[in-house]
C-alpha positions in Angstrom: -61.1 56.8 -22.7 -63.6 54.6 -21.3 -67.4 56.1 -21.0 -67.9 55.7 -17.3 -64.8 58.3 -17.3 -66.0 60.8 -19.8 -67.7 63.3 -17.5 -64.4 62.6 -15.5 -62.3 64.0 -18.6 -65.1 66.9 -19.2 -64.3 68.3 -15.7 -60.8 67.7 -16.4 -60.7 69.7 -19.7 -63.0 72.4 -18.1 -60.3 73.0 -15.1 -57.6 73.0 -17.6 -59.5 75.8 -20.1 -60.3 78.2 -17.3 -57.0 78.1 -16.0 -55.0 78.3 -18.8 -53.6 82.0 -20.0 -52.7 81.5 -23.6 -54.8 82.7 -26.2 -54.0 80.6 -28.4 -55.0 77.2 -26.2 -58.5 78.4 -26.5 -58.1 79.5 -29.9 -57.0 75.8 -31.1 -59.9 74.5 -28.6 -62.5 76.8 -30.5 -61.4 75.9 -34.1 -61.9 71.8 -33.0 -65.7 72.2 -32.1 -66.4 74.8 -35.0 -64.5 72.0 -36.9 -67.0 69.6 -35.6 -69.9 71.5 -35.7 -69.3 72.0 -39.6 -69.3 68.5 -40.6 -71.8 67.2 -42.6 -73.6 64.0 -41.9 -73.9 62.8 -45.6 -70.1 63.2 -46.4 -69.4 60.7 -43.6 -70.9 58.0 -45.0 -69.4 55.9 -48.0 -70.4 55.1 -51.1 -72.3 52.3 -50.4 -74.6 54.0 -48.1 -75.6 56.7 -49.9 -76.5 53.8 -52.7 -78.4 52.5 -49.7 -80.0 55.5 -48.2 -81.1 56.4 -52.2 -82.6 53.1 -52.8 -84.4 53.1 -49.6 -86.0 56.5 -50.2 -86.7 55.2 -54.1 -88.6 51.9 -52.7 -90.1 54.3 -50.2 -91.6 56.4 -52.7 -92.6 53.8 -54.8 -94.8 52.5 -52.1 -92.1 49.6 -50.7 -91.8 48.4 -47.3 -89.8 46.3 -45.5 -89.7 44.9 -41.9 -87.6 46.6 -39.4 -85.9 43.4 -38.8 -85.3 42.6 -42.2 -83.2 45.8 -42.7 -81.4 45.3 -39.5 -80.3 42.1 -40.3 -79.3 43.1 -43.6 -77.1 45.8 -42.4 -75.2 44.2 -39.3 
Protein backbone atom coordinates (compact mmCIF):
# COMPACT_ATOMS: atom_id res chain seq x y z
CA UNK A 1 0.00 0.00 0.00
CA UNK A 2 1.57 3.07 -1.00
CA UNK A 3 1.18 6.24 1.55
CA UNK A 4 -0.43 8.69 -0.77
CA UNK A 5 -3.25 5.85 -0.71
CA UNK A 6 -3.52 5.20 2.95
CA UNK A 7 -6.41 7.55 3.78
CA UNK A 8 -7.78 5.96 0.51
CA UNK A 9 -7.70 2.36 2.19
CA UNK A 10 -8.91 4.02 5.70
CA UNK A 11 -12.25 5.13 3.96
CA UNK A 12 -12.21 1.89 2.25
CA UNK A 13 -12.00 -0.20 5.45
CA UNK A 14 -14.47 2.32 7.24
CA UNK A 15 -17.28 1.60 4.40
CA UNK A 16 -16.61 -2.06 4.65
CA UNK A 17 -17.01 -2.14 8.78
CA UNK A 18 -20.23 -0.21 8.87
CA UNK A 19 -21.62 -2.24 6.35
CA UNK A 20 -20.76 -5.44 7.20
CA UNK A 21 -23.44 -7.67 9.53
CA UNK A 22 -21.23 -10.31 11.06
CA UNK A 23 -20.25 -10.08 14.46
CA UNK A 24 -17.53 -11.79 14.16
CA UNK A 25 -15.83 -9.34 11.28
CA UNK A 26 -15.76 -6.71 13.91
CA UNK A 27 -14.84 -9.01 16.53
CA UNK A 28 -11.50 -10.17 14.48
CA UNK A 29 -11.17 -6.20 13.63
CA UNK A 30 -11.31 -5.38 17.44
CA UNK A 31 -8.82 -8.14 18.61
CA UNK A 32 -6.08 -6.66 15.72
CA UNK A 33 -5.95 -3.09 17.31
CA UNK A 34 -6.21 -4.38 21.04
CA UNK A 35 -3.35 -6.66 19.64
CA UNK A 36 -1.64 -3.59 18.65
CA UNK A 37 -2.33 -1.43 21.28
CA UNK A 38 -0.73 -4.12 23.71
CA UNK A 39 2.64 -4.27 22.30
CA UNK A 40 5.39 -3.13 24.03
CA UNK A 41 7.99 -0.86 22.60
CA UNK A 42 11.03 -2.44 24.34
CA UNK A 43 10.22 -6.12 23.24
CA UNK A 44 10.50 -4.93 19.56
CA UNK A 45 13.79 -4.09 19.67
CA UNK A 46 16.79 -6.73 19.57
CA UNK A 47 19.37 -7.50 21.54
CA UNK A 48 21.72 -5.23 20.33
CA UNK A 49 19.57 -2.28 21.03
CA UNK A 50 18.65 -2.70 24.28
CA UNK A 51 22.82 -3.20 24.78
CA UNK A 52 22.63 0.20 23.08
CA UNK A 53 19.80 2.05 24.69
CA UNK A 54 21.65 0.67 28.32
CA UNK A 55 24.91 1.92 27.44
CA UNK A 56 23.60 5.20 26.38
CA UNK A 57 21.63 5.84 29.56
CA UNK A 58 25.04 4.44 31.54
CA UNK A 59 27.32 7.12 29.59
CA UNK A 60 24.39 9.48 30.19
CA UNK A 61 24.51 9.14 33.79
CA UNK A 62 27.97 9.10 34.12
CA UNK A 63 28.07 12.60 32.69
CA UNK A 64 28.91 11.46 28.73
CA UNK A 65 27.94 13.16 25.73
CA UNK A 66 28.16 12.64 22.34
CA UNK A 67 27.26 14.76 19.17
CA UNK A 68 23.91 14.10 17.57
CA UNK A 69 25.71 13.40 14.42
CA UNK A 70 28.13 11.22 15.82
CA UNK A 71 25.34 8.80 17.04
CA UNK A 72 23.54 9.10 13.80
CA UNK A 73 26.24 8.07 11.87
CA UNK A 74 27.02 5.32 14.05
CA UNK A 75 23.66 3.84 13.79
CA UNK A 76 22.76 4.15 9.93
Amino acid sequence: MKIMNIQAEKLELIRMVLNTKKPSVLTSIRKIFEKEENIDFWNTLSKEEKEDIHQGIEELNNGEKYPYDEIMAKHR
